[in-house]
N, C-alpha and C positions, 0 to 999 in steps of 0.2 A: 566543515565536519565530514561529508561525503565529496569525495571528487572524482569523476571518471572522466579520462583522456582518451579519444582515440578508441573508446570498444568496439570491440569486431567478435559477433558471437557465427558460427556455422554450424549447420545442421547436413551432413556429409558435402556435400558440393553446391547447398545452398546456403547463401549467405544471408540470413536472418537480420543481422547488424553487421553495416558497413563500415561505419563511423561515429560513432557519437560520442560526442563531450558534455556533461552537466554535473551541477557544483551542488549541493543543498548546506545550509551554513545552517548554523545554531538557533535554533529556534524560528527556525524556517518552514514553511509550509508551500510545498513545490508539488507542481501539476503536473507530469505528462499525458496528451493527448493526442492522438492519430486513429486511423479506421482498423477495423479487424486488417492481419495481416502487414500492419507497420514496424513492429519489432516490440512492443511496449512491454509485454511478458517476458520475451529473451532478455531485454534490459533487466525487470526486475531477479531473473534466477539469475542472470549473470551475478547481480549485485548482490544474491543472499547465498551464492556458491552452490547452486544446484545444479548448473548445466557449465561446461566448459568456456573458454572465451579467452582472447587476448587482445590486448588493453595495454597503452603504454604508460598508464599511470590507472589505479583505482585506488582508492585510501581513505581509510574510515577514522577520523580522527589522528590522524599522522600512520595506523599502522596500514603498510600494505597489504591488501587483501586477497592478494595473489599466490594459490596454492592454497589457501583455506579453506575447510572444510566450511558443509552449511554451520556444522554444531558451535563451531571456531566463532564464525559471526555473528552468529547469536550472543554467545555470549561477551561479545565486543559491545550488543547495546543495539542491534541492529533486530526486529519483530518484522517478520514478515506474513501481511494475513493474504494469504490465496488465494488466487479468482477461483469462485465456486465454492468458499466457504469451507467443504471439505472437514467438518465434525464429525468425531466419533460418537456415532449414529446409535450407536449400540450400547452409551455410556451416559451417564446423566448429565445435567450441565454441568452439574459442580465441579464432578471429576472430571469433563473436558476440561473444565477453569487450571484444576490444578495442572491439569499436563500443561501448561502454558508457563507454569513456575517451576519445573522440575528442577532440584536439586537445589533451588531455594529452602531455607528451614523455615523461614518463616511465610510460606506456602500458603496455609488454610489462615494465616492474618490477613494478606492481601485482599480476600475473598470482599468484604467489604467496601473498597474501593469499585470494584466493578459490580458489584448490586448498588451502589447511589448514583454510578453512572447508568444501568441496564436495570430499572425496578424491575422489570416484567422476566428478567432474570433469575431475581432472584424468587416470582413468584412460581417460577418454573424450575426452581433448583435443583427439585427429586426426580424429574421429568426425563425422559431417555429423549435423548437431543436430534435424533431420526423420526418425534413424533412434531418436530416444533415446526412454527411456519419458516416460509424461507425468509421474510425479514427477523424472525426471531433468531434464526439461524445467522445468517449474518453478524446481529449484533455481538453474540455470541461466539464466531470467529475474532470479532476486532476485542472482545475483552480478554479472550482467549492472549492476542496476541499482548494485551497492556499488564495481562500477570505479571510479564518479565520486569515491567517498569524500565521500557528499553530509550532511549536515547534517538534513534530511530524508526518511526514504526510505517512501514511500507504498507500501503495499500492495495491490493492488485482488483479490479474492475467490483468494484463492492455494491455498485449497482447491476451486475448482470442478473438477469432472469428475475428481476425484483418488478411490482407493479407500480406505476407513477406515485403514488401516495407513501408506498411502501419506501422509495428510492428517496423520496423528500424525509420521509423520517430518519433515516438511514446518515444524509446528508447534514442533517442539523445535529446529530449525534457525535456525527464528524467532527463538525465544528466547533462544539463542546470539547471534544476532545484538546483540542489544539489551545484552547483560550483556557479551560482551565488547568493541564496537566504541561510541564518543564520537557517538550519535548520537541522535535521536530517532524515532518510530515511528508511524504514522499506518496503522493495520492496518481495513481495509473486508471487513467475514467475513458470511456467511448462517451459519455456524456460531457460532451463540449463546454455547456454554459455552465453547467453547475462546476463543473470542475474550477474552471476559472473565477465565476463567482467568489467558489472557498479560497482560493489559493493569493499568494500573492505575489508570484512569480508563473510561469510556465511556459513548458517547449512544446513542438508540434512536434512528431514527427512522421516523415511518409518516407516506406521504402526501405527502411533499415539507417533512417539520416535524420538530424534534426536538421528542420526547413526552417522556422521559426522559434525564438524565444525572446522574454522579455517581461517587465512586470505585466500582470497579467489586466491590470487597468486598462493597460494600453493596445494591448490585444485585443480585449473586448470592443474594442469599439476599429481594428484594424479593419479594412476593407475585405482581403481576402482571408482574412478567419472567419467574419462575417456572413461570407457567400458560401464557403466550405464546411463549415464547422458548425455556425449557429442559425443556420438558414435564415438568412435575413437576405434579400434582394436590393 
């Protein structure tokens, strides 16, 4: 489905991503994980067309996605929900929902599907989405993004500035996600274990480079993911 060769993203004369190759297939649920500062964000704008990059292969279902605009990928099937949530603060939930389907006609049908995923959603529907908490927020960026009913739907750090209970509910939403909706998962976590937990593949990476990848069983129990990643001694 997704395939990136060789990306190399810079940020004037720093190089963000050096190299990196990762595959996500069809109905796949893929984890990247590294510390602040590993490249894990430049991966994802590189992959949703918001920041520049060259890459000697990136391709979303056979089309190249080199030169394409964000709006281009989007509607190849590709949701991207942003670290930080980033709702229109100043809008209700609802109509944040529908910005999420724009130019869909059948828009305010979808609505539905994201209140039986998100009840507290839709008890909060008339609600301006700048009074909501930040786990409600959240959920509320990922339904945002499943308006589109995308093919891929990109995660970027969905637990930041969330509290452990909140991050756990957040997680298991997740997960629902992926078991009951035809899609695939591209989840960007600083949260080591959980990441891995949900996933069933994942890469590490540090420095602008994947160091490790592999089913993610098998990482969980790797020595030095172990020590680095899920503090285990």
């Amino acid at each position: 489905m997704l395939k990136l060769d060789s990306l190399r993203v810079r940020y004037g004369t720093v190089e963000a991503i050096s190299d990196i190759s990762i595959y996500v297939g069809h109905r796949d649920f893929v984890s990247v994980i590294g510390a602040n500062g590993a490249g894990k964000t430049s991966l994802v704008k590189a992959i949703s067309g918001v920041i520049a990059f060259e890459a000697k292969r990136i391709e979303f279902e056979g089309a190249d996605l080199r030169g394409f605009s964000s709006a281009q990928i989007a509607r190849l099937g590709i949701a991207h929900v942003p670290e930080g949530r980033r709702v229109f603060k100043t809008m209700s939930v609802e109509e944040n929902l529908l910005t999420g389907a724009i130019g869909h006609m059948d828009a305010k049908k979808r609505l539905p599907e994201q209140y039986d995923l998100f009840p507290r959603l839709f008890e909060r529907r008339t609600q301006l989405a700048g009074t909501l908490s930040g786990g409600e927020q959240q959920m509320l960026a990922i339904a945002r993004g499943l308006m589109s009913r995308p093919k891929l739907l990109i995660l970027d750090e969905p637990s930041l500035g969330l509290a452990p209970n909140l991050t756990d509910q957040i997680f298991l939403f997740i997960q629902r996600v992926y078991r009951d909706m035809n899609m695939s998962i591209l989840l960007i976590e600083q949260q080591a274990a959980e990441a891995i937990d949900l996933s069933e593949r994942t890469y590490v990476i540090e420095t602008g480079r994947v160091s490790i990848e592999g089913a993610s069983s098998s990482l969980a129990t790797n020595d030095s993911i172990r020590r680095s990643y899920l503090g285990v001694r």
